[in-house]
Residue frames relative to the residue before (quaternion, step in Angstrom):
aa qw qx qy qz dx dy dz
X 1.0000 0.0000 0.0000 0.0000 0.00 0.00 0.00
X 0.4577 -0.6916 0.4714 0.3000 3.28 -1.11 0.88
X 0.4390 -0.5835 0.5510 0.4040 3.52 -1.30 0.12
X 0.3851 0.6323 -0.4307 0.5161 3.75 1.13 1.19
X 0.7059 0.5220 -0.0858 0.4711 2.75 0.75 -1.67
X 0.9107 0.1309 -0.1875 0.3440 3.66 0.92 -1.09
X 0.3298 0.6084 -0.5463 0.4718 3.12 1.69 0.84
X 0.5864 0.6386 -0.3696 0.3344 4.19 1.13 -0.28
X 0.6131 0.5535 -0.1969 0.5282 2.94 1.59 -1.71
X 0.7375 0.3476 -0.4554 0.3577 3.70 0.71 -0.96
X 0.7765 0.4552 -0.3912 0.1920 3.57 1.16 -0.21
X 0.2505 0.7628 -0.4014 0.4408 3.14 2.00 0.29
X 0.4168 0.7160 -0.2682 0.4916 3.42 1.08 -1.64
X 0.9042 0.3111 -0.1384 0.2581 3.30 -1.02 -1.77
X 0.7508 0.3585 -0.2791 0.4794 3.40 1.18 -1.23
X 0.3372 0.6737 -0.5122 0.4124 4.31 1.18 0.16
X 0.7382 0.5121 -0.1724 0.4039 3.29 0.98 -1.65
X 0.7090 0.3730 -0.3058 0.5144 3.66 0.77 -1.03
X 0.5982 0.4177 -0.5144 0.4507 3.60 0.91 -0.35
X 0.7062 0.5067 -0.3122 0.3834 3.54 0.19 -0.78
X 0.5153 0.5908 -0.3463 0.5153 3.66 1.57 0.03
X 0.6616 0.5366 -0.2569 0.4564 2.86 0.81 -0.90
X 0.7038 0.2941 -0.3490 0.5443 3.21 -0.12 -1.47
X 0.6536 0.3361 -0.5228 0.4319 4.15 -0.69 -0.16
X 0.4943 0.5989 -0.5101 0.3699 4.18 0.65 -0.17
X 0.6844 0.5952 -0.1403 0.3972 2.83 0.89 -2.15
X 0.7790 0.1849 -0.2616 0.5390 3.63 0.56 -0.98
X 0.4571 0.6461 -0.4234 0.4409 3.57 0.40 0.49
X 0.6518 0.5662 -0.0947 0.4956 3.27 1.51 -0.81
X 0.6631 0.4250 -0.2013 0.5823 3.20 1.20 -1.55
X 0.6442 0.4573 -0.4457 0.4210 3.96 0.70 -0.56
X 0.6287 0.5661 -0.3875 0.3661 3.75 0.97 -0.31
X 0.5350 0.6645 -0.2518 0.4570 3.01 1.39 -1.19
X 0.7099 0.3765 -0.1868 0.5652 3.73 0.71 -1.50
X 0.2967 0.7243 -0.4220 0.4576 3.68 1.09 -0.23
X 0.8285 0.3991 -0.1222 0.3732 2.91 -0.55 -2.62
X 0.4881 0.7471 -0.3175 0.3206 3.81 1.24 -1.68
X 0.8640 0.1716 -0.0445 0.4713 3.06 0.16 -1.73
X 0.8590 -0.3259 0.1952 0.3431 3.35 0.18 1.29
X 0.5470 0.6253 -0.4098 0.3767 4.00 1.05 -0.59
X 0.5436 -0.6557 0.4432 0.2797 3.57 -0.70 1.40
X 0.3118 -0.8196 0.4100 0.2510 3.54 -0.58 0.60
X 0.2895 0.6895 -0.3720 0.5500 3.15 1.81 0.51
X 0.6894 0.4138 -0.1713 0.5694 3.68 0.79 -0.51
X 0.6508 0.4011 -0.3375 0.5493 3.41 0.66 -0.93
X 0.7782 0.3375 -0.3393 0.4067 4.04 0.55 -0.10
X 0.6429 0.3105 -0.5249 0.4633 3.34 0.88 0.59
X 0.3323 0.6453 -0.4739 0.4986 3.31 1.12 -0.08
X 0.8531 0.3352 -0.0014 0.3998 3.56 -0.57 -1.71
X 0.2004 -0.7213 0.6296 0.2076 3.82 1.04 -0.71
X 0.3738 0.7585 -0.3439 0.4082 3.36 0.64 0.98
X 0.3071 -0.8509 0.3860 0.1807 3.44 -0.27 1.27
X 0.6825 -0.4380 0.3828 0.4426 3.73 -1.06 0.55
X 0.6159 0.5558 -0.2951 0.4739 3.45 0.81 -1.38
X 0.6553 0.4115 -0.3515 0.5270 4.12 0.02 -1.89
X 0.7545 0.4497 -0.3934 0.2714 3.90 0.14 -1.03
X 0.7689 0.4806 -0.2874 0.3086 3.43 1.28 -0.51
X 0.6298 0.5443 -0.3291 0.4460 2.80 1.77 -0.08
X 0.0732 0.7868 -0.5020 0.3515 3.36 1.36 0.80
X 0.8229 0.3116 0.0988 0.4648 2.83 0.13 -2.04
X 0.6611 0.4743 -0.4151 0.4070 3.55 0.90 0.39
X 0.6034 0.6297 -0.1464 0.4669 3.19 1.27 0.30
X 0.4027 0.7371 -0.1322 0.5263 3.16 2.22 -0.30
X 0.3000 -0.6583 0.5941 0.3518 3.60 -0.49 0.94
C-alpha cells in the first residue's frame, strides 16, 4: 500500500468514526427528549445523562 493509499484509508477511518459518533449522539438525545415527554424529572435525566440544563433545553428548541 502506498503511503497515498494509507493516509486515504486513515482518513476514510476517521470520518466512519465521527459519523458513527454522531448518529449514537443523536439517538442518545432523542431518548432524553422521550425521557423529558413522559414525565421523568429532568433533574434525573442530568445526573443520569451528565447533561447540562442548557444541552437539555435545547432539545426542545429545535421542535416544530
Amino acid at each position: 500500500m502506498t503511503m497515498a493509499q494509507q493516509i486515504e484509508e486513515i482518513g476514510i477511518q476517521k470520518s466512519m468514526k465521527k459519523g458513527i459518533e454522531e448518529r449514537e449522539k443523536q439517538a442518545s438525545l432523542k431518548i432524553v427528549r422521550h425521557l423529558l415527554e413522559n414525565g421523568m424529572e429532568s433533574q434525573s435525566v442530568r445526573q443520569i445523562t451528565g447533561l447540562s440544563e442548557t444541552e437539555m433545553k435545547s432539545l426542545f428548541q429545535d421542535s416544530p
